[in-house]
N, CA, C and O of each residue as an XYZ file, in Angstrom:
320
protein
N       0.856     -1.171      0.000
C       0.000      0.000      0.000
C       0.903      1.235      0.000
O       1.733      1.361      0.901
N       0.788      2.120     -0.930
C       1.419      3.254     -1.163
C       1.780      3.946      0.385
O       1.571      3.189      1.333
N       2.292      5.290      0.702
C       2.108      6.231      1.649
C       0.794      6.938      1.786
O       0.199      6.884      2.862
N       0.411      7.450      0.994
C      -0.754      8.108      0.450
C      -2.143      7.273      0.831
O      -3.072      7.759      1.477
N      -2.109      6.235      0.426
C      -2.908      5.478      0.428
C      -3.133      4.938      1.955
O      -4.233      5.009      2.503
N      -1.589      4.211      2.786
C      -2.066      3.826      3.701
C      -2.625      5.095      4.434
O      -3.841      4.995      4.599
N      -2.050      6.346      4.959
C      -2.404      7.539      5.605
C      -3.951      7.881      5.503
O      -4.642      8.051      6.508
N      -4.456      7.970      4.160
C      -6.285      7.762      4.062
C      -6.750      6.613      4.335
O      -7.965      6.750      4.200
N      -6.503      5.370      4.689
C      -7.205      4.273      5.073
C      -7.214      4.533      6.751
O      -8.250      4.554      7.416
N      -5.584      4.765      7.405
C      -5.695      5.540      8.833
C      -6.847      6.687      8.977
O      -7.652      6.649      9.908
N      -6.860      7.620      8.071
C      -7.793      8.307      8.320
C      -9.153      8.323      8.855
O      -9.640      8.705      9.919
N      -9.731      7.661      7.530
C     -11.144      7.081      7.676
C     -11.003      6.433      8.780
O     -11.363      7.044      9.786
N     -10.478      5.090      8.958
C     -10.731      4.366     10.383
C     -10.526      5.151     11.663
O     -11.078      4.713     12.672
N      -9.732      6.359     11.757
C      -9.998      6.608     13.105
C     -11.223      7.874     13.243
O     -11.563      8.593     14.183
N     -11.755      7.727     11.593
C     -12.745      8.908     11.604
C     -13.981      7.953     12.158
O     -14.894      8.447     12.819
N     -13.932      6.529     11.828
C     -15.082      5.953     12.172
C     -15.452      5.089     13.514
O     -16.536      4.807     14.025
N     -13.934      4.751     13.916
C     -13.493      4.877     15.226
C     -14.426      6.028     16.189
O     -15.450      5.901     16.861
N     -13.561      7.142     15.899
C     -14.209      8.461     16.601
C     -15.912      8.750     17.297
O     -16.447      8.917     18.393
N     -16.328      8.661     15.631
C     -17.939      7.994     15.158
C     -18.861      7.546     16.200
O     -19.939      7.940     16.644
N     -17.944      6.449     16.464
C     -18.783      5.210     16.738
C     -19.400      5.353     18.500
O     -18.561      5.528     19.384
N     -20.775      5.266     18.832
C     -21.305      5.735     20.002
C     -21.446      4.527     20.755
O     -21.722      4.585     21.954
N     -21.264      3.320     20.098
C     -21.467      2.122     21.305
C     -20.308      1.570     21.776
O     -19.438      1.112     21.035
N     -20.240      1.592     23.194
C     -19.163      1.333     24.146
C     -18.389      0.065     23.971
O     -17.180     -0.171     23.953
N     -19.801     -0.920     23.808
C     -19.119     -2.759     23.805
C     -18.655     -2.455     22.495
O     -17.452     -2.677     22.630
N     -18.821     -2.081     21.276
C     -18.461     -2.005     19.955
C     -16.753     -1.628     20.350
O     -15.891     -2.454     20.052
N     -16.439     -0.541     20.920
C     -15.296      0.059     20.812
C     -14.201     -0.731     22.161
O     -13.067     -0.254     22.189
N     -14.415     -1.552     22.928
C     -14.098     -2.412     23.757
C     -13.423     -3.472     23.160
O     -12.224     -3.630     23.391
N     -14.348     -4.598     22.048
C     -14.666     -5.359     21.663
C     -13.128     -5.185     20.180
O     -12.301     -5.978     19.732
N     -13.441     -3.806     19.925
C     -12.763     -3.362     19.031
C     -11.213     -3.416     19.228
O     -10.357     -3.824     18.444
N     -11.033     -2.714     20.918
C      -9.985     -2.558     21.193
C      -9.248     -3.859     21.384
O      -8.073     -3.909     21.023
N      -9.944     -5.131     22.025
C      -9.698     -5.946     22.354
C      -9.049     -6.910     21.435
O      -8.125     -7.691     21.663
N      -9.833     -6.658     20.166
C      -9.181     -7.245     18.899
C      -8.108     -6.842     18.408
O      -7.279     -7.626     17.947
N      -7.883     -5.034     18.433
C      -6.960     -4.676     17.910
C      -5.458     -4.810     18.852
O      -4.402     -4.280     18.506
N      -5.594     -5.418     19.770
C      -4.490     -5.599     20.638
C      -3.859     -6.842     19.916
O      -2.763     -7.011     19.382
N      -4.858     -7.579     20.081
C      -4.961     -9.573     19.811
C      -3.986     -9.330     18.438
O      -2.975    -10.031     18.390
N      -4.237     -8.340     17.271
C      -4.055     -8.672     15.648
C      -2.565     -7.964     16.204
O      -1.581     -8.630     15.881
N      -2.271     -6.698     17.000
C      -1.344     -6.390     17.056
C       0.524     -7.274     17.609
O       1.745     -7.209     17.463
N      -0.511     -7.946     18.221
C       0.495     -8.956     18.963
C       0.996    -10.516     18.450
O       1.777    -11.371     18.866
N      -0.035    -10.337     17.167
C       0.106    -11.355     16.500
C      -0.752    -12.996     17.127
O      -0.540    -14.192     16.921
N      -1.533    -12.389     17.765
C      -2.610    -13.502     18.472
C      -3.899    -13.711     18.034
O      -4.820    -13.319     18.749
N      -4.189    -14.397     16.720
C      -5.220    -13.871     16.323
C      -6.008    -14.906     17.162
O      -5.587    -15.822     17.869
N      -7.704    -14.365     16.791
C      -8.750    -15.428     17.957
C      -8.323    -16.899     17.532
O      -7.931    -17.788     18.288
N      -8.582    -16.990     15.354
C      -7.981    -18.358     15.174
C      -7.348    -18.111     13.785
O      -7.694    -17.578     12.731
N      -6.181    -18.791     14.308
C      -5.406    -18.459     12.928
C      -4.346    -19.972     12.630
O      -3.289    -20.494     12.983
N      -5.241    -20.118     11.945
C      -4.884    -22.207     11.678
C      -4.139    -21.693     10.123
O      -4.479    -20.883      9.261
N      -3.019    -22.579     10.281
C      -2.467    -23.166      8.797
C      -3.198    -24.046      7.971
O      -4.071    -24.769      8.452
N      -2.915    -24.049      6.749
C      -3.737    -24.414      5.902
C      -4.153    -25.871      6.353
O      -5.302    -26.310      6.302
N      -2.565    -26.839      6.994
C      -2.873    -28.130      6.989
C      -4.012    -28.094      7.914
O      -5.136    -28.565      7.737
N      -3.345    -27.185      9.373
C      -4.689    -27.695     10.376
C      -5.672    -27.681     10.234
O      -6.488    -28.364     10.853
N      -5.987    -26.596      9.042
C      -7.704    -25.938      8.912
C      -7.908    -27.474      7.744
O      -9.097    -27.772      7.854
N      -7.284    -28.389      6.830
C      -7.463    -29.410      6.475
C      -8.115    -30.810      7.319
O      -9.032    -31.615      7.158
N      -6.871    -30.500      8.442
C      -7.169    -31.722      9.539
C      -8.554    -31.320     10.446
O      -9.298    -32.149     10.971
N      -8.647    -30.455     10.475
C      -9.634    -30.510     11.094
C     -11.224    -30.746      9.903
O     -12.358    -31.155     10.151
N     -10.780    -30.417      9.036
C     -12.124    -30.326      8.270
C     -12.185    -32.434      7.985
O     -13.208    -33.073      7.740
N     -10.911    -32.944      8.118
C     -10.881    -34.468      7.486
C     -11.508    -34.701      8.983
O     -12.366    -35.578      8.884
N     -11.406    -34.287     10.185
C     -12.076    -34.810     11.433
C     -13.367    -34.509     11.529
O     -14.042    -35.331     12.149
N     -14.042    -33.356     10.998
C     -15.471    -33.119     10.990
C     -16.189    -34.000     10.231
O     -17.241    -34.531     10.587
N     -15.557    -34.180      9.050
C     -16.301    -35.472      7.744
C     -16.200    -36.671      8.713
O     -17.189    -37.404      8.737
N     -15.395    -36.914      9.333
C     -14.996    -38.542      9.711
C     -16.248    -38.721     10.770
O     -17.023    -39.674     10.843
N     -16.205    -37.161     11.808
C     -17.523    -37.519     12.807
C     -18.584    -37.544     12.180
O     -19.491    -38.302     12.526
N     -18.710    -36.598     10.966
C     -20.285    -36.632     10.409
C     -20.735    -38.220     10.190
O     -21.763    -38.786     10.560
N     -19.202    -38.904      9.204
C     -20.129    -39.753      9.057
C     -20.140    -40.700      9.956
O     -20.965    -41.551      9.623
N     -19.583    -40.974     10.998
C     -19.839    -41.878     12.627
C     -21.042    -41.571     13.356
O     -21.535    -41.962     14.414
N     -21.373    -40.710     12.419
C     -23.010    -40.076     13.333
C     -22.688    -38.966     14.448
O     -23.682    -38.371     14.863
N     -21.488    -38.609     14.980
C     -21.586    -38.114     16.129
C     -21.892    -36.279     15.674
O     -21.731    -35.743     14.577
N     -22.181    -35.912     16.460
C     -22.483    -34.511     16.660
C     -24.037    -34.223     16.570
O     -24.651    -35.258     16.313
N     -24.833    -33.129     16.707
C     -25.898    -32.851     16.901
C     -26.976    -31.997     15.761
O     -26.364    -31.057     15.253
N     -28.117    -32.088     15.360
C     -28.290    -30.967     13.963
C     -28.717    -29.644     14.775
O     -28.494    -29.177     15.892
N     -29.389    -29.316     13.720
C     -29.442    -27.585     14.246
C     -30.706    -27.531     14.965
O     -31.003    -26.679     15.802
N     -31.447    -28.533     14.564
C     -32.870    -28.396     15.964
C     -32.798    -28.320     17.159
O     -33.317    -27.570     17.986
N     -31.697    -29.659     17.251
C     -30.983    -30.141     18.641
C     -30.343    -28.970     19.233
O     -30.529    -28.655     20.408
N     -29.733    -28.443     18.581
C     -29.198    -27.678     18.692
C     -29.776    -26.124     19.723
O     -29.734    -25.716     20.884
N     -30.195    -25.778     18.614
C     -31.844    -25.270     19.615
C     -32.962    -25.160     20.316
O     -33.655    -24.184     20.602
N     -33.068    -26.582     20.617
C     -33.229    -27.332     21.728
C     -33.056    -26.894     23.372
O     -33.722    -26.497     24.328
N     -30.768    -27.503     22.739
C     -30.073    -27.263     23.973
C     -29.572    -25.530     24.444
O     -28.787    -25.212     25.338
N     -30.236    -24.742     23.618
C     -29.884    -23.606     23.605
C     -30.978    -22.469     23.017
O     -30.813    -22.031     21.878
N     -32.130    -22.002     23.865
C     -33.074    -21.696     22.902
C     -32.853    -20.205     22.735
O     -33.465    -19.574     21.873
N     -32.037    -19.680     23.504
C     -31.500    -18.238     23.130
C     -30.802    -17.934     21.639
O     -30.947    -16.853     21.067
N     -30.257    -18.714     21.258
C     -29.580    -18.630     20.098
C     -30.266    -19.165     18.441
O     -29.690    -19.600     17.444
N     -31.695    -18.899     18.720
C     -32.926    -19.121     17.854
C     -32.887    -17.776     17.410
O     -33.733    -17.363     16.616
């Protein structure tokens, strides 16, 4: 990204930053922007793991295990 370019992308974001009137939003915000700064992201899988894990989700699907989305809401009716 150019000079120019990155300096107006800073811009705008701390214009919308500024903006912004909800508290948890700008918390939530900060909280992330620490995490990306430090190099901690929430999840940040390599390609293989994000593989292995997807070959472990197929393998439970088809063993039957896990729950559908009724069940689901069921065990959790807030999230309807």
């Amino acid at each position: 990204m150019a000079p120019l370019e990155l300096n107006t992308e800073k811009i705008n974001l701390a214009r919308d930053i500024l903006n912004e009137t909800d508290g948890n939003f700008i918390s939530a915000l900060a909280g992330y922007y620490y995490l990306v700064k430090q190099n901690k992201y929430p999840c940040d899988f390599s390609q293989e793991e994000k593989q292995l894990r997807i070959n472990q989700s197929l393998k439970d699907y088809e063993q039957g295990k896990g729950i559908n989305q009724s069940e689901l809401y069921n065990r959790h009716p807030e999230w309807k």
